[in-house]
N, C-alpha and C positions, 0 to 999 in steps of 0.2 A: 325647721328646714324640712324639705317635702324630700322626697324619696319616690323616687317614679318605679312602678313596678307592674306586672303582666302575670298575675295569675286567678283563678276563679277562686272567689273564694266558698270550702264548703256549706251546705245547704243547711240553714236552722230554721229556726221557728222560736218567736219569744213573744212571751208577756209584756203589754203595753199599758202605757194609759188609755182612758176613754175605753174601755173594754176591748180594746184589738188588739188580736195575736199577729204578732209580724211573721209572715212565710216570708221566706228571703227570693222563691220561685219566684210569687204574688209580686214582686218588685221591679222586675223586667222589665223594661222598657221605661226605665225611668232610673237617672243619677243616683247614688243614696250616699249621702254622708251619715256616717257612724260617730257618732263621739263619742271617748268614752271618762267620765270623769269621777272623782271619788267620794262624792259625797252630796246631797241637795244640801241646799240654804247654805253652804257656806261661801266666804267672799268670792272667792277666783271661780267656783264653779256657778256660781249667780252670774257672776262678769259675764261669762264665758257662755252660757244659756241667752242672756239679755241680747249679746252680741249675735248669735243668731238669729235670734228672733227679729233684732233690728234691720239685719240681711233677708229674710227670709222669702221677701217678695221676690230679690235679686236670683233666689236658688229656686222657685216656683220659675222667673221666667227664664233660667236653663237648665228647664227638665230636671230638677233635683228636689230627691227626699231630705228630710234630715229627722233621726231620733239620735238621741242622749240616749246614753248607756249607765249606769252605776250600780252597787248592789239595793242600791236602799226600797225598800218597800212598794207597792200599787197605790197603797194609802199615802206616804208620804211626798212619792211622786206628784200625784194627784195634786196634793197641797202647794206643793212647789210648781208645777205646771201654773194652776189657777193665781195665783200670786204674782208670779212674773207674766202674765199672759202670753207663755211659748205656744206660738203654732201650732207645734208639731209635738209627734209623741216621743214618753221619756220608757225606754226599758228597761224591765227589772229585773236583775240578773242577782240574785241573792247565792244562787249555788257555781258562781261563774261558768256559767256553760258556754257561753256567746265570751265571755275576757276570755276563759284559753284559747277560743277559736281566733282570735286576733291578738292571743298572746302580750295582752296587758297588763299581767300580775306581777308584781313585779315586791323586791326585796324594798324596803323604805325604812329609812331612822326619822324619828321625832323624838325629841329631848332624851338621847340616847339608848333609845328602845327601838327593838328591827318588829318588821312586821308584814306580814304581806298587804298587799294594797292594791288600789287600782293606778297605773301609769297614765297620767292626762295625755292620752293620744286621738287622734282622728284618721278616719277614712275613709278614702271617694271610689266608689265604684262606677263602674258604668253601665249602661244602660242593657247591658249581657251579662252583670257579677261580677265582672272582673274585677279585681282591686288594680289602681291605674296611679294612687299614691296613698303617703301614708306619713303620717307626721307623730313624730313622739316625743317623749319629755316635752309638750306644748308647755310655751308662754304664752298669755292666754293674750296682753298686749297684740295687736295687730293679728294675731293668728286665724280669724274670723273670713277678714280679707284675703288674706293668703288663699285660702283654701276654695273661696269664692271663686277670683282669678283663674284657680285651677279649673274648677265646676266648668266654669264659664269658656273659659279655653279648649276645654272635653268637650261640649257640646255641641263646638262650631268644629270640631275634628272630621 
């Protein structure tokens, strides 16, 4: 479920694929979806990659970026970008500096072990920084569209 909201969010800078550093300034004048999910190559966050990428024309034609967030590697990224053929680039966030800024870490059990982790969230700025929504705990089912719809609604505003 979306979460409509109205603040700027602060200024970073992060490591990409294809050798590009994301300034979040350099962004302006153009939509950017964030996502941020916890792992490459595995199922839900393949899904959930694919799925944009199968959109991606639809977010090119309202004005909207989109990069993948997780900690995993340049190199591994890489592999996983080239593999699913995403668009767009994936950031690498190994020391969570960009997840505190959007406040994605989050407490997590697997087979009764806690742990910190990244929370499958997403979200849409507009085309001045602002953060305009924000989706967490994502199911990755349909949530592609969802966020689309949103894009697409921002940019006819």
């Amino acid at each position: 479920m979306s979460v409509t909201l109205d603040h700027v969010v602060p200024a970073f800078t992060a490591e990409a694929t294809s050798a590009q550093s994301v300034d979040s300034a350099a962004l302006h004048g153009k939509q950017v979806v964030i996502y941020f999910y916890p792992k490459d190559n595995t199922p839900g966050c393949t899904t959930q990659g694919q799925d944009f990428r199968d959109h991606s024309e639809a977010f090119a034609a309202a004005n909207t970026l989109i990069f993948g967030v997780s900690k995993d590697s340049l190199r591994t990224h890489e592999n996983f970008k080239a593999k699913h053929t995403f668009p767009f680039e994936l950031i690498s966030d190994p020391e969570e500096t960009l997840c505190r800024v959007f406040d994605v870490i989050k407490l997590k059990k697997l087979y009764g072990r806690e742990y910190e982790g990244i929370e499958r969230s997403t979200f849409l700025l507009d085309a001045k920084g602002v953060l305009r929504h924000e989706w967490r705990k994502v199911k990755v089912k349909g949530h592609v569209e969802e966020v689309l719809a949103a894009a697409q609604a921002l940019a006819q505003a």
